[in-house]
DODRENDREN-510030 format. One record per residue: x, y, z of N, C-alpha, C in turn. Coordinates in nm, 2 decimals, padded with zeros to 4 digits, m for minus. Layout:
BEGIN
X,Y,Z,X,Y,Z,X,Y,Z
...
//
This chain:
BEGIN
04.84,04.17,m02.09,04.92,04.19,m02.21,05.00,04.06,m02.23
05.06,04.05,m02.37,05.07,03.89,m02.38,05.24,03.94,m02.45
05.34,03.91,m02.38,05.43,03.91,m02.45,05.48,03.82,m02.60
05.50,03.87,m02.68,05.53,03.80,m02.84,05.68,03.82,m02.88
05.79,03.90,m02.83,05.90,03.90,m02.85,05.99,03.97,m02.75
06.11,03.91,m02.73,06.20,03.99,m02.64,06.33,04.00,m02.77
06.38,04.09,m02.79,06.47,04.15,m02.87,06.62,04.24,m02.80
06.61,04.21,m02.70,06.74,04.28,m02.62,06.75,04.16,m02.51
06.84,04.05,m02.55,06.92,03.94,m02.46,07.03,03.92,m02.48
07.08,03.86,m02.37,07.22,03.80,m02.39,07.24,03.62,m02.34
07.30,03.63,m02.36,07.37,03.47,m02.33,07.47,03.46,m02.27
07.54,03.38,m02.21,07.66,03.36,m02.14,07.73,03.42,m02.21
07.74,03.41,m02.33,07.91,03.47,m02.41,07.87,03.65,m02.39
07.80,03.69,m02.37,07.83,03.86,m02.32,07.87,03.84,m02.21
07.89,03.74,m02.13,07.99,03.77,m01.99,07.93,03.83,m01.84
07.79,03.91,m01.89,07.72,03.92,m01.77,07.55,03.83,m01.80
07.54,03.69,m01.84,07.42,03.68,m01.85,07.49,03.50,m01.80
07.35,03.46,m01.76,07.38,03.27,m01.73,07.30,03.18,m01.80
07.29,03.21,m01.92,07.23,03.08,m02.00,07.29,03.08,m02.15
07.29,02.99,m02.23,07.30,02.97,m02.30,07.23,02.97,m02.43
07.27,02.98,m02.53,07.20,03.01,m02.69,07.02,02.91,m02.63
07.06,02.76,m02.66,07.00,02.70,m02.62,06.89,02.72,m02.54
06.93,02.71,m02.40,06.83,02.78,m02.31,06.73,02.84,m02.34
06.83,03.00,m02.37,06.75,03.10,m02.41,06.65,03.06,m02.56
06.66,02.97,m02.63,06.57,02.94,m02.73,06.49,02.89,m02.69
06.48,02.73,m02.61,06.45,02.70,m02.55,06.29,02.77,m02.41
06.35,02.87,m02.35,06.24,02.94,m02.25,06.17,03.01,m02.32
06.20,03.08,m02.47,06.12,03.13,m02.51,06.01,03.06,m02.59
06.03,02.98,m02.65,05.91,02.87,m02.66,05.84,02.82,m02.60
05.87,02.80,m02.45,05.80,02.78,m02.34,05.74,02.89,m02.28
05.77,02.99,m02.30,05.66,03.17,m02.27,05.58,03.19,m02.41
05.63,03.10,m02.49,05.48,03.09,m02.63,05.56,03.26,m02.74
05.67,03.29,m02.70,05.75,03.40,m02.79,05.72,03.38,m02.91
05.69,03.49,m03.02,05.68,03.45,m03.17,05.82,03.50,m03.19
05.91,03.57,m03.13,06.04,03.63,m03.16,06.11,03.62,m03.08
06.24,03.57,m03.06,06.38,03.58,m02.98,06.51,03.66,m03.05
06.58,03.75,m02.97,06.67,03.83,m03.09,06.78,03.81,m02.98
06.89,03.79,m03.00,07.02,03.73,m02.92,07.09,03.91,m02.96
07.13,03.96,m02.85,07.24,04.07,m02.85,07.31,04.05,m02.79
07.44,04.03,m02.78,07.49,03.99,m02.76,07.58,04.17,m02.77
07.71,04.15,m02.66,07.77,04.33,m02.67,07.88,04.28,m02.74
07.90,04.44,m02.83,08.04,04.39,m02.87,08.17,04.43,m02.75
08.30,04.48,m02.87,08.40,04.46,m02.80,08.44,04.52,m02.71
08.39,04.67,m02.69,08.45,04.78,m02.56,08.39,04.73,m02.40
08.23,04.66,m02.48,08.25,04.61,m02.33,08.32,04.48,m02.24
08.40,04.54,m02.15,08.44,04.42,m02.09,08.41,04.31,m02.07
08.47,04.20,m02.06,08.40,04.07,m02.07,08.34,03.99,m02.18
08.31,04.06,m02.25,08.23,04.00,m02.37,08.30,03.94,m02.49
08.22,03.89,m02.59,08.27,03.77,m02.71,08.36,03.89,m02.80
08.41,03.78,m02.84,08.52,03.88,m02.99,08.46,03.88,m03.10
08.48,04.00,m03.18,08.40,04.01,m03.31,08.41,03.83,m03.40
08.49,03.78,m03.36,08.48,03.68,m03.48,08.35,03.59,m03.46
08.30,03.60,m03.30,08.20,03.53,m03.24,08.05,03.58,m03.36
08.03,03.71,m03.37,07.91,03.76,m03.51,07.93,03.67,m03.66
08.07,03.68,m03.64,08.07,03.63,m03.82,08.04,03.47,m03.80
07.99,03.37,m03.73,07.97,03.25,m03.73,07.80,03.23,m03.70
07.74,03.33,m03.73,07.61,03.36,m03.71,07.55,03.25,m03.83
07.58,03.27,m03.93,07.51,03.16,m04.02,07.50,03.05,m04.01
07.50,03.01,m03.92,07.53,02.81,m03.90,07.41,02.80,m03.78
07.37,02.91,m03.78,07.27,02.95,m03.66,07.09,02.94,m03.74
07.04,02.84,m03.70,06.86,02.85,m03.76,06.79,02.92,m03.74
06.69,03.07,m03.84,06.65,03.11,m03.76,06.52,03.12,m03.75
06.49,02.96,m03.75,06.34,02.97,m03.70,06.36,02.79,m03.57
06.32,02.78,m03.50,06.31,02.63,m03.44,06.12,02.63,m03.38
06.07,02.52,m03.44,05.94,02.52,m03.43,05.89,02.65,m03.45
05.81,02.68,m03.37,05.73,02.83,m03.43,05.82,02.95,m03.35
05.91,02.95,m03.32,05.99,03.04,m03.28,06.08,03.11,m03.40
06.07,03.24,m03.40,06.19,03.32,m03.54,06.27,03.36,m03.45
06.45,03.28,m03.50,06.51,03.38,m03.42,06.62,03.46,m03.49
06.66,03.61,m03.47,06.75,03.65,m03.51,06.89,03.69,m03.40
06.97,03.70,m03.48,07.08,03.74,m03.44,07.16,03.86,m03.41
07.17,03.92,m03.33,07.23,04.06,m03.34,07.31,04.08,m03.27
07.31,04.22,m03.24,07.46,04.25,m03.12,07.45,04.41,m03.08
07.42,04.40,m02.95,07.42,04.56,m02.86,07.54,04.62,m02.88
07.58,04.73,m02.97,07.68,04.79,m03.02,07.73,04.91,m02.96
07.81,04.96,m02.91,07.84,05.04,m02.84,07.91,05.18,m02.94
07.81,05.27,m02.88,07.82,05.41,m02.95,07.96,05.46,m02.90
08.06,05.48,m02.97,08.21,05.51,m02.88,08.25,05.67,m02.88
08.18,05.76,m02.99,08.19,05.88,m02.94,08.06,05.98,m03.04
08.10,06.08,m03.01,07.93,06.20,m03.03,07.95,06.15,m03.18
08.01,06.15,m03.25,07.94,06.13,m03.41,07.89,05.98,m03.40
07.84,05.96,m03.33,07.80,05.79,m03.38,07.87,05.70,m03.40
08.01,05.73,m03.39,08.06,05.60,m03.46,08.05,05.49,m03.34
08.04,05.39,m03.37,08.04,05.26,m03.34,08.14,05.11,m03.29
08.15,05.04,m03.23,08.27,04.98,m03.24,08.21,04.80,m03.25
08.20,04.81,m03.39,08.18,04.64,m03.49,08.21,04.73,m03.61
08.27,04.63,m03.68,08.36,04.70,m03.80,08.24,04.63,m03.90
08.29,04.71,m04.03,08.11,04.67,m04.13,08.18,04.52,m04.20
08.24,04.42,m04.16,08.25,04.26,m04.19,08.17,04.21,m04.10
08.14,04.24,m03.93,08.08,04.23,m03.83,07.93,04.28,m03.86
07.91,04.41,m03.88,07.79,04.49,m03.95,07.72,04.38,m04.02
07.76,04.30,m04.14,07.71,04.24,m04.27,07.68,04.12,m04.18
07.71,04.05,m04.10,07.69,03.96,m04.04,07.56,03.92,m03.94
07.52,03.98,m03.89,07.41,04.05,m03.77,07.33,04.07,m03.87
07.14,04.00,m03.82,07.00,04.07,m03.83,06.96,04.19,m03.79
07.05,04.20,m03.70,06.99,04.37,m03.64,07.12,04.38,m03.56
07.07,04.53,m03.51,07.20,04.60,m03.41,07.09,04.69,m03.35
07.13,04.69,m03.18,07.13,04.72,m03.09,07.21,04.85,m03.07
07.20,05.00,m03.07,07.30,05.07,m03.05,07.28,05.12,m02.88
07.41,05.17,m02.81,07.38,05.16,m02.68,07.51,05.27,m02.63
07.48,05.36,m02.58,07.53,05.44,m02.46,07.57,05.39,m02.36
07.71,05.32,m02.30,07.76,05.28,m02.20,07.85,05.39,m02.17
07.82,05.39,m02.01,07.94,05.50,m01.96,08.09,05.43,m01.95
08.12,05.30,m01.98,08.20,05.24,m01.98,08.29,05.26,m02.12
08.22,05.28,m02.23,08.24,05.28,m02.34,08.24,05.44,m02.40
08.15,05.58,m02.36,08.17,05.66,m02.42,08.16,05.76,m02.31
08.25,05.85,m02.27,08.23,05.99,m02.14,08.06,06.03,m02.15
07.99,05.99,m02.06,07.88,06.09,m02.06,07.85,06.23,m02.11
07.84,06.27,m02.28,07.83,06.43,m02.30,07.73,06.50,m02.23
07.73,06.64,m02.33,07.60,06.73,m02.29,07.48,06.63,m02.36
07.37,06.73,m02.36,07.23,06.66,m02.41,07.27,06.67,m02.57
07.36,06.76,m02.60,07.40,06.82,m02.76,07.48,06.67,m02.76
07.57,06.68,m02.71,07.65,06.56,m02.77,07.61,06.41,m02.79
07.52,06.37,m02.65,07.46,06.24,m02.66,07.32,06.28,m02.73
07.28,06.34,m02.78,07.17,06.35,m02.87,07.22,06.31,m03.05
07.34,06.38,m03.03,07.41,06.38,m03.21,07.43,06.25,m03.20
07.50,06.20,m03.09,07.58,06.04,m03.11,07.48,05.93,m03.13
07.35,05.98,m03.08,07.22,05.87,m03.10,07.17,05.85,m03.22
07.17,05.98,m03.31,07.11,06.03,m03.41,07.21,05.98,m03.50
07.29,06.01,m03.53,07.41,05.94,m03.58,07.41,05.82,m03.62
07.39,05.76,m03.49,07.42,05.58,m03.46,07.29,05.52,m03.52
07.19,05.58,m03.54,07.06,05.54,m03.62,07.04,05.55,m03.77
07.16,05.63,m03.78,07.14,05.66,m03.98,07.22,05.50,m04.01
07.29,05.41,m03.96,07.32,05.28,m03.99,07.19,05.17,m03.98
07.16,05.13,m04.12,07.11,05.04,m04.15,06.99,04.92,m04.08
07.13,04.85,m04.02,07.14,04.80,m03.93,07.05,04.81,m03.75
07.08,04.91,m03.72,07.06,04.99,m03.61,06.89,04.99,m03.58
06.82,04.93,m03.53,06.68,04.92,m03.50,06.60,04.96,m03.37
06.75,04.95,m03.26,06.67,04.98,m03.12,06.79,05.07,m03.06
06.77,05.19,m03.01,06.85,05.22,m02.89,06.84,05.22,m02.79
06.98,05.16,m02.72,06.94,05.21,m02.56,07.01,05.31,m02.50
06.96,05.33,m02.42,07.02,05.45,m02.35,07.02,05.42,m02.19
07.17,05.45,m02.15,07.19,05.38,m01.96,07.19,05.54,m01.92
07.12,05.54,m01.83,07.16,05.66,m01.75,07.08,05.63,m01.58
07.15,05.65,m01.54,07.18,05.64,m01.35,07.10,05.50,m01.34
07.16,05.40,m01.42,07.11,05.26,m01.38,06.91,05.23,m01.45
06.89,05.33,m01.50,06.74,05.32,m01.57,06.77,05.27,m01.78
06.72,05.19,m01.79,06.71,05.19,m01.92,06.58,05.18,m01.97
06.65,05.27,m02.09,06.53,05.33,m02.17,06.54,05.29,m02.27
06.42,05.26,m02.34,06.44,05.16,m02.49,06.38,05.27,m02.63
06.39,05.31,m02.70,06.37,05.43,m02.75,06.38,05.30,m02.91
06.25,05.25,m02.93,06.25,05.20,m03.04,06.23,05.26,m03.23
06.32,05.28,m03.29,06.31,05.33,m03.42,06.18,05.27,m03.46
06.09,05.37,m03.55,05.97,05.33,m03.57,05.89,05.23,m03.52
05.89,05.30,m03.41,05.82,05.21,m03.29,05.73,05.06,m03.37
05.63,05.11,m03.39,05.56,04.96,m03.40,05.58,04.92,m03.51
05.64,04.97,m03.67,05.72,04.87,m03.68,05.82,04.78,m03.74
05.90,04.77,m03.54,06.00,04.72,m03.55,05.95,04.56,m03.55
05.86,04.51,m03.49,05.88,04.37,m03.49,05.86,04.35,m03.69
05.81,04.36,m03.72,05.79,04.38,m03.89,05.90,04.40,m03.94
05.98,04.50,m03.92,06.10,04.49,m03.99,06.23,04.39,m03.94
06.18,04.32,m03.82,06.24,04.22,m03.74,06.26,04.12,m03.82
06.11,04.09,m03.78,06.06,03.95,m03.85,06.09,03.91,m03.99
06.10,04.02,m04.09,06.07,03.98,m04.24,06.26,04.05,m04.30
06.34,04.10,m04.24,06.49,04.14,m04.29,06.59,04.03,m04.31
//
């Protein structure tokens, strides 16, 4: 199988990753990537960039040689209705959003609760991939599975 896009990365500025924008542009052109998507977490999680870091996205190219890249941001589901924590100036800024279940960020519910808050978190726009953490396994639960690189590539 021939990988063509990674769409859940980070960079130094999420606080737990060691490379840079750069870099990361960079290696994916060298693994022959037709897609690179920068997520970058927002604010609940510790360590990470401050919302003003999304709104300077446009100064950002997003294609370099045959590489497309977009911009987004792993967004943290903060409680069962969905709501979210990037405010919609942050929202408007970003190619995509990442929504994500961190125990750090919302009490682990029932299957009722973390079911509604997923469901929820998906009727935003924006919102293309969820993740979901549970006992250190991530699951990637892609909105219209195949296709997301299509609505990646062409938004």
């Amino acid at each position: 199988m021939i990988d063509i896009l990674d769409v859940h990365t980070h960079t130094i500025a999420s606080g737990h990753a060691y490379s840079t924008l750069q870099e990361m542009i960079d290696s994916a052109k060298t693994k022959g990537l037709k897609l690179l998507g920068i997520t970058e977490h927002t604010n609940k999680m510790h360590g990470t960039c401050s919302e003003i870091y999304f709104y300077n996205f446009k100064v950002i190219p997003r294609k370099q040689d045959d590489l497309l890249i977009r911009m987004g941001a792993e967004i943290n589901i903060i409680d069962y209705d969905g709501t979210m924590d990037l405010s919609t100036k942050a929202f408007s800024k970003i190619d995509y959003g990442i929504a994500s279940l961190h125990d750090i960020c919302i009490k682990p519910g029932s299957q009722e609760e973390n079911t509604s808050a997923i469901i929820n978190a998906m009727k935003h726009d924006k919102i293309k991939i969820i993740v979901i953490l549970i006992m250190a396994i991530i699951l990637l639960i892609m909105k219209n599975s195949l296709l997301l690189l299509k609505n990646i590539m062409f938004f």
